[in-house]
Backbone as JSON, one array per atom type, in Angstrom:
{
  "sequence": "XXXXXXXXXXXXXXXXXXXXXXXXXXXXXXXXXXXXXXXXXXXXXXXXXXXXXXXXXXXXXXXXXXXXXXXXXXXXXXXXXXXXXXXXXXXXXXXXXXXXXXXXXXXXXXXXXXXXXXXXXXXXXXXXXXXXXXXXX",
  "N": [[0.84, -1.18, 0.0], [0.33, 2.32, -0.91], [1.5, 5.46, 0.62], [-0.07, 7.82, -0.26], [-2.8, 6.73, -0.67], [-3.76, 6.61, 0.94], [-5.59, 8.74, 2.07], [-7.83, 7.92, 0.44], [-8.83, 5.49, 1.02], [-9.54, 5.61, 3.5], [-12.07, 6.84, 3.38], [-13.78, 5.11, 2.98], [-13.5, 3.23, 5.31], [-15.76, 2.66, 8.03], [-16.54, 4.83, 10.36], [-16.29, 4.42, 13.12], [-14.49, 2.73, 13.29], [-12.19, 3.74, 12.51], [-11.66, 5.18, 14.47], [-11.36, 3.81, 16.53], [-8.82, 2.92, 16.01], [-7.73, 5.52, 15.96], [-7.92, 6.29, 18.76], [-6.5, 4.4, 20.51], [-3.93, 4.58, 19.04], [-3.62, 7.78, 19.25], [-3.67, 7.33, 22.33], [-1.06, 5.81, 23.02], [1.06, 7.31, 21.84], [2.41, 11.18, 21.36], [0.13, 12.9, 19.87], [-0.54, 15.67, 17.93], [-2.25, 18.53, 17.14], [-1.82, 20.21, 14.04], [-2.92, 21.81, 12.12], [-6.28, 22.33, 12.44], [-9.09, 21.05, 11.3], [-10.42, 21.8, 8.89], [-12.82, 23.61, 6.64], [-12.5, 24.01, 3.42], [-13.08, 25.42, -0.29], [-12.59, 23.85, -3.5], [-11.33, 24.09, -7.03], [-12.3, 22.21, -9.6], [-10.39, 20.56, -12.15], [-11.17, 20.06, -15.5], [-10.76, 18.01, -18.17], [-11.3, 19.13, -21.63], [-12.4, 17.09, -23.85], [-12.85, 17.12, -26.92], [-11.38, 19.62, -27.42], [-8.91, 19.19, -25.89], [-8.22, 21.19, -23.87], [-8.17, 22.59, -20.57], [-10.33, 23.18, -18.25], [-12.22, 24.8, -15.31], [-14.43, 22.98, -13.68], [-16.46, 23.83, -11.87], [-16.6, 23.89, -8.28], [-15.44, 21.77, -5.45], [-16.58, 20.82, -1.57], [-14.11, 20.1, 0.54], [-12.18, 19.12, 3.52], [-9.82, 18.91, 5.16], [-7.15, 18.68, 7.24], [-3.86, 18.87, 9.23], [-1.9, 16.97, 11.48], [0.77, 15.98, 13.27], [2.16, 13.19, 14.46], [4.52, 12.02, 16.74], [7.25, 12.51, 15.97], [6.49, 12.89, 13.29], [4.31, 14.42, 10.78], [1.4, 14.19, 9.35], [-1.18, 14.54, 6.65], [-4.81, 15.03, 5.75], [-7.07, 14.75, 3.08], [-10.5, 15.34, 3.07], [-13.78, 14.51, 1.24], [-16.19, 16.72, 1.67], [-17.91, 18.21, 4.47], [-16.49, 16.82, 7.42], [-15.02, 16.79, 9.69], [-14.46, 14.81, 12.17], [-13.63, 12.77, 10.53], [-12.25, 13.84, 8.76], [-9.86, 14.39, 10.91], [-9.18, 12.08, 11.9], [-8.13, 10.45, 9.55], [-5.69, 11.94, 8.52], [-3.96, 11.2, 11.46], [-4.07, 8.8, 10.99], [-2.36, 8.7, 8.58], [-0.14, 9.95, 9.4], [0.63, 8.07, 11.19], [1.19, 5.88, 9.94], [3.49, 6.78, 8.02], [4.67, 6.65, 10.06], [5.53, 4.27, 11.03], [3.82, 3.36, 13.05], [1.57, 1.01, 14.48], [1.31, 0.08, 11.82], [0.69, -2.2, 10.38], [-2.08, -2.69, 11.16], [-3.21, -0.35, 10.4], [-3.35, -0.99, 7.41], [-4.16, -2.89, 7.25], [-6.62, -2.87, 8.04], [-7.63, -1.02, 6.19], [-7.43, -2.16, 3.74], [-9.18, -4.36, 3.76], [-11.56, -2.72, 3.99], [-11.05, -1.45, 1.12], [-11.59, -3.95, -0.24], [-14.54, -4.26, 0.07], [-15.54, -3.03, -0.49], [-14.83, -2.76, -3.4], [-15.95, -5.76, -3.99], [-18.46, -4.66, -3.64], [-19.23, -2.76, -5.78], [-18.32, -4.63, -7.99], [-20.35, -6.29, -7.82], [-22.5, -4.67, -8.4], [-22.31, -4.15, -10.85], [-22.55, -6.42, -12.06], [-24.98, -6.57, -11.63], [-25.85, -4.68, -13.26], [-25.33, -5.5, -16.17], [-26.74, -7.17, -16.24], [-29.21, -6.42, -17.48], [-29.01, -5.6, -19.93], [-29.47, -5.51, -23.1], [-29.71, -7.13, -26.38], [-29.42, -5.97, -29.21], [-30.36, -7.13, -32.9], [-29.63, -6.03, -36.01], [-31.84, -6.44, -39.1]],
  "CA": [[0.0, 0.0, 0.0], [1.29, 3.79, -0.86], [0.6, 6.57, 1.54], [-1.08, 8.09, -1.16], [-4.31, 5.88, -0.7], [-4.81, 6.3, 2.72], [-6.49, 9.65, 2.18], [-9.07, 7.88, -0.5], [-8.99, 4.02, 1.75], [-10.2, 5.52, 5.0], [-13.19, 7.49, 2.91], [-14.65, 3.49, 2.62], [-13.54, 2.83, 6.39], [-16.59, 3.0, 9.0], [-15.66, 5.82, 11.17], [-16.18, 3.88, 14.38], [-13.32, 1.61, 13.12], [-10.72, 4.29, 12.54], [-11.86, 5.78, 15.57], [-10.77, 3.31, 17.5], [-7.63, 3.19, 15.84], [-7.22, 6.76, 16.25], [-7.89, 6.66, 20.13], [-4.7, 3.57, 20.21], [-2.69, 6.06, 18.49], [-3.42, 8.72, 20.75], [-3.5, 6.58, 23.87], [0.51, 4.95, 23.17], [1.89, 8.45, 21.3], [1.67, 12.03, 21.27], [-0.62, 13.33, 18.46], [-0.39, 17.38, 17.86], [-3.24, 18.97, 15.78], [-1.23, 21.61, 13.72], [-4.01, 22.55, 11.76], [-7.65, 21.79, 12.86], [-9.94, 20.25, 10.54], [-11.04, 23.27, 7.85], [-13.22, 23.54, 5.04], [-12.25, 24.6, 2.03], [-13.23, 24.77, -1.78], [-11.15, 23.59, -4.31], [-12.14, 24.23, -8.18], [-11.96, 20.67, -9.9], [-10.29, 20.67, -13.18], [-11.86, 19.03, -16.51], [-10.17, 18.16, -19.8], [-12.0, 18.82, -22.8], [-11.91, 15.87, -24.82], [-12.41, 17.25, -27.96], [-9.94, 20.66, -27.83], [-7.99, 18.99, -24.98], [-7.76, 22.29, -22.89], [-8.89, 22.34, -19.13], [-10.89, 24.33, -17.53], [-12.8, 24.43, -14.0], [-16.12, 22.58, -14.19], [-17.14, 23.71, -10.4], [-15.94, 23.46, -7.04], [-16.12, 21.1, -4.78], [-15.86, 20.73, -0.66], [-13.34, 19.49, 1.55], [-12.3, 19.1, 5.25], [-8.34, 19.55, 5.75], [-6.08, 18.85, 8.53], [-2.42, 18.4, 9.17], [-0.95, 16.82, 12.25], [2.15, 15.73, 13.55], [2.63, 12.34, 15.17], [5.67, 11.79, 17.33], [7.91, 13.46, 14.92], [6.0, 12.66, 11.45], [3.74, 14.84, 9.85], [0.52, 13.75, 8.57], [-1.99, 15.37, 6.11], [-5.94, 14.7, 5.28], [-8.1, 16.28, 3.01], [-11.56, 14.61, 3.05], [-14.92, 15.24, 0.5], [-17.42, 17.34, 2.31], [-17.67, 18.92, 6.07], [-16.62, 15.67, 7.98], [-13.52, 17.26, 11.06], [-13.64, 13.85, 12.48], [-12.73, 11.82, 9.73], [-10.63, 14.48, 8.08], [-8.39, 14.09, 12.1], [-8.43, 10.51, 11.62], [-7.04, 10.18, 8.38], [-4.48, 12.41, 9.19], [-3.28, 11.05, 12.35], [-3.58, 7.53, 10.08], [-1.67, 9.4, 7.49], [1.28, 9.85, 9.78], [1.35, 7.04, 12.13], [1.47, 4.8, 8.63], [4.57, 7.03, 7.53], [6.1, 6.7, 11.21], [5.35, 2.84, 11.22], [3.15, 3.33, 14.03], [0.42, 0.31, 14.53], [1.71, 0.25, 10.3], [-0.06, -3.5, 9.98], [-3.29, -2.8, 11.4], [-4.03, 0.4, 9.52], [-3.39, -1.18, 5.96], [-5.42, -4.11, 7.13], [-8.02, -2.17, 7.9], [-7.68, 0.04, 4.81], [-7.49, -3.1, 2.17], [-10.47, -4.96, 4.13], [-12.28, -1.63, 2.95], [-11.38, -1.76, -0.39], [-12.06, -5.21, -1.03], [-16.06, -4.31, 0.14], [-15.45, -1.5, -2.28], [-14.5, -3.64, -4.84], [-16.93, -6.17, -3.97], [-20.0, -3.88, -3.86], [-18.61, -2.41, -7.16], [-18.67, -6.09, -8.93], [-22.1, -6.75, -7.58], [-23.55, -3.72, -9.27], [-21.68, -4.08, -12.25], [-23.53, -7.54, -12.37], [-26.77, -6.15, -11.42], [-26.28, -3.44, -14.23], [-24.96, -6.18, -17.06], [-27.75, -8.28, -16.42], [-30.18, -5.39, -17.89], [-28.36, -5.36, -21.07], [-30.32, -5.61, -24.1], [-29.04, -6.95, -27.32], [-30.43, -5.76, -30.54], [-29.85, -7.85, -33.87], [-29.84, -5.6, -37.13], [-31.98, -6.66, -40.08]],
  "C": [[0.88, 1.24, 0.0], [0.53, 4.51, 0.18], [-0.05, 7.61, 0.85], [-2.26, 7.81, -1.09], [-4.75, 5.73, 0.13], [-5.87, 7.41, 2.66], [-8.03, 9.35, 1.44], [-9.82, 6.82, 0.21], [-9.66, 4.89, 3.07], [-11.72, 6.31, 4.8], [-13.95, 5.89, 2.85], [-14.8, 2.87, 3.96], [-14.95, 3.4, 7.11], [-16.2, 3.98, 10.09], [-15.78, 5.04, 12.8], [-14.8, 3.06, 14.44], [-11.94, 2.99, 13.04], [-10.82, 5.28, 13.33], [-11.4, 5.14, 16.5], [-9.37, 3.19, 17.25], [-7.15, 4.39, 16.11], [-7.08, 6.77, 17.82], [-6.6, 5.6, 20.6], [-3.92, 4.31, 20.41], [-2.38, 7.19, 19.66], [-2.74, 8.66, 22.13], [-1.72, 6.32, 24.19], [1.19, 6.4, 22.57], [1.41, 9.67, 21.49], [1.73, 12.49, 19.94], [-0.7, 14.93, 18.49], [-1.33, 17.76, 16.64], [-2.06, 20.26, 15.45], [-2.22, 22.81, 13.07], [-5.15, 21.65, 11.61], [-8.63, 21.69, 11.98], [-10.48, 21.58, 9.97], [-11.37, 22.99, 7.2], [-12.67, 24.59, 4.7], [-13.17, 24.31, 0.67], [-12.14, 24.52, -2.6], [-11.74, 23.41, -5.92], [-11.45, 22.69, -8.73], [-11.84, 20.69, -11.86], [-10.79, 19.54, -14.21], [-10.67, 19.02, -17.71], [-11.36, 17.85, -20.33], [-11.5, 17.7, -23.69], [-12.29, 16.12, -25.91], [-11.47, 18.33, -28.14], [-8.72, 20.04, -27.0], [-6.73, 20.28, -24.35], [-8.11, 21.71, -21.47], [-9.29, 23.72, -19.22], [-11.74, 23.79, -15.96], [-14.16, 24.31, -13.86], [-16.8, 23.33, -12.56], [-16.13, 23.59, -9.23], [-16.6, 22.45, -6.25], [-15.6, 21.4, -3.05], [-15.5, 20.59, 0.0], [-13.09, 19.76, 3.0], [-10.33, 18.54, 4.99], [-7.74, 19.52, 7.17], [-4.68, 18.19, 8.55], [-2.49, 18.32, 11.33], [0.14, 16.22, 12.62], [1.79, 14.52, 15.0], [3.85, 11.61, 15.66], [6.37, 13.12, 16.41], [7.94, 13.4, 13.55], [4.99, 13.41, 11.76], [2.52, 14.15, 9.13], [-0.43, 14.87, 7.94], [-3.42, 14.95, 5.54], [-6.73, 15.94, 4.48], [-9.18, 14.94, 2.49], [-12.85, 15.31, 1.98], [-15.75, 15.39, 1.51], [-17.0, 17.97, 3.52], [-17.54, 17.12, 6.88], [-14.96, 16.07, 8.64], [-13.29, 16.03, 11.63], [-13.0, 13.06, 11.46], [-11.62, 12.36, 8.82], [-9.61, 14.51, 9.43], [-8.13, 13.0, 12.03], [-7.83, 10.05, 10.64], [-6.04, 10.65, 8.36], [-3.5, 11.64, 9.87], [-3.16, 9.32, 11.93], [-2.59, 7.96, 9.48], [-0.03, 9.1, 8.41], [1.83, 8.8, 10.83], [1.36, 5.89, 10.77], [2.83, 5.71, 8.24], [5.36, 6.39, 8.66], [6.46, 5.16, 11.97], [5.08, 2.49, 12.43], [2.02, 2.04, 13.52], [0.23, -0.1, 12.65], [0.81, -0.95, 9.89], [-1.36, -3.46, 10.21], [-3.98, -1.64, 10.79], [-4.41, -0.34, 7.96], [-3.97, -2.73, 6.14], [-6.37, -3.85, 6.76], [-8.49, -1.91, 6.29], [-7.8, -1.4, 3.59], [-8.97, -3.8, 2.24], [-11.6, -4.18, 3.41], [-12.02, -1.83, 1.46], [-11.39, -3.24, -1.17], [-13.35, -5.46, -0.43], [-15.6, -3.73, -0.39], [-15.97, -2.18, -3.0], [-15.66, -4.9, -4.81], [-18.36, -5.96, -4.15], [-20.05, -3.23, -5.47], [-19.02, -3.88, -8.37], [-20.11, -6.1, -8.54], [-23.12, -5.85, -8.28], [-23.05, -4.04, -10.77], [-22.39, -5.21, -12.75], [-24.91, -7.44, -12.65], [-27.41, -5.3, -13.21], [-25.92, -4.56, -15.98], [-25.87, -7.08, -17.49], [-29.32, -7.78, -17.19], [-29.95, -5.37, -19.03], [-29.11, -5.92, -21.98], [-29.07, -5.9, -25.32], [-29.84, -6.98, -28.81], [-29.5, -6.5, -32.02], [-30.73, -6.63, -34.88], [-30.57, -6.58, -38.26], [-31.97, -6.68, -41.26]]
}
C-alpha cells in the first residue's frame, strides 16, 4: 500500500473503526493537531476531450487537517464537512509514515477496499444483467 491511498482508503472505512484506531494512536503516542480540521473549496479541473484544454467545471468541498505524530507529519483532506474523519485520516496518514500500529491500519484500509470492490462487482452484475441486445436486419 502507498501513503497516497490512505487519504481515498479511510473514505470506505466505518468511522467507528478508525476511531478506535485513532484513540490507540493517541493513547501509546503524542498526536499534535497543527491545523484543525477546515473547510475549504477547491475548483476541480476538466479536460476537454475534444480541444484537450482544461478548464474548471465547479468546485467542490473538503475538510483539511495536518498533524504531527511523534515526529512525522501527517496530512488529510476529506470530500465534504466531515472534522472527524478528516483528524483521523491524518493522524492515520502519519502514524502509517512513522510505522506506528503500520499493519493494522493497511489491514483495515485493504479490508475496505475489497467491500469496495466487492460492492462495485455486484452492481456491475446487477447493471450487465439489464443489457439488451439488438440484432440488425
Amino acid at each position: 500500500m502507498k501513503r497516497e491511498e490512505i487519504n481515498d482508503l479511510t473514505q470506505l472505512v466505518q468511522i467507528d473503526e478508525l476511531e478506535q484506531l485513532y484513540k490507540k494512536i493517541d493513547k501509546n503516542y503524542k498526536v499534535q493537531v497543527l491545523t484543525a480540521p477546515t473547510e475549504q473549496t477547491l475548483l476541480v479541473p476538466v479536460k476537454d476531450p475534444i480541444s484537450g484544454s482544461e478548464f474548471y467545471a465547479g468546485e467542490v468541498l473538503v475538510t483539511s487537517t495536518i498533524v504531527q505524530v511523534e515526529e512525522t507529519k501527517g496530512w488529510s483532506m476529506v470530500m465534504d464537512t466531515n472534522e472527524e474523519l478528516s483528524l483521523f485520516t491524518a493522524v492515520l496518514d502519519a502514524a502509517y509514515e512513522a510505522n506506528i500500529f503500520k499493519d493494522e491500519i493497511v489491514s483495515t484500509l485493504t479490508q475496505a477496499a475489497k467491500v469496495e470492490l466487492s460492492k462495485k462487482e455486484n452492481e456491475n452484475q446487477k447493471v450487465n444483467a439489464t443489457r439488451v441486445s439488438f440484432d440488425l436486419m
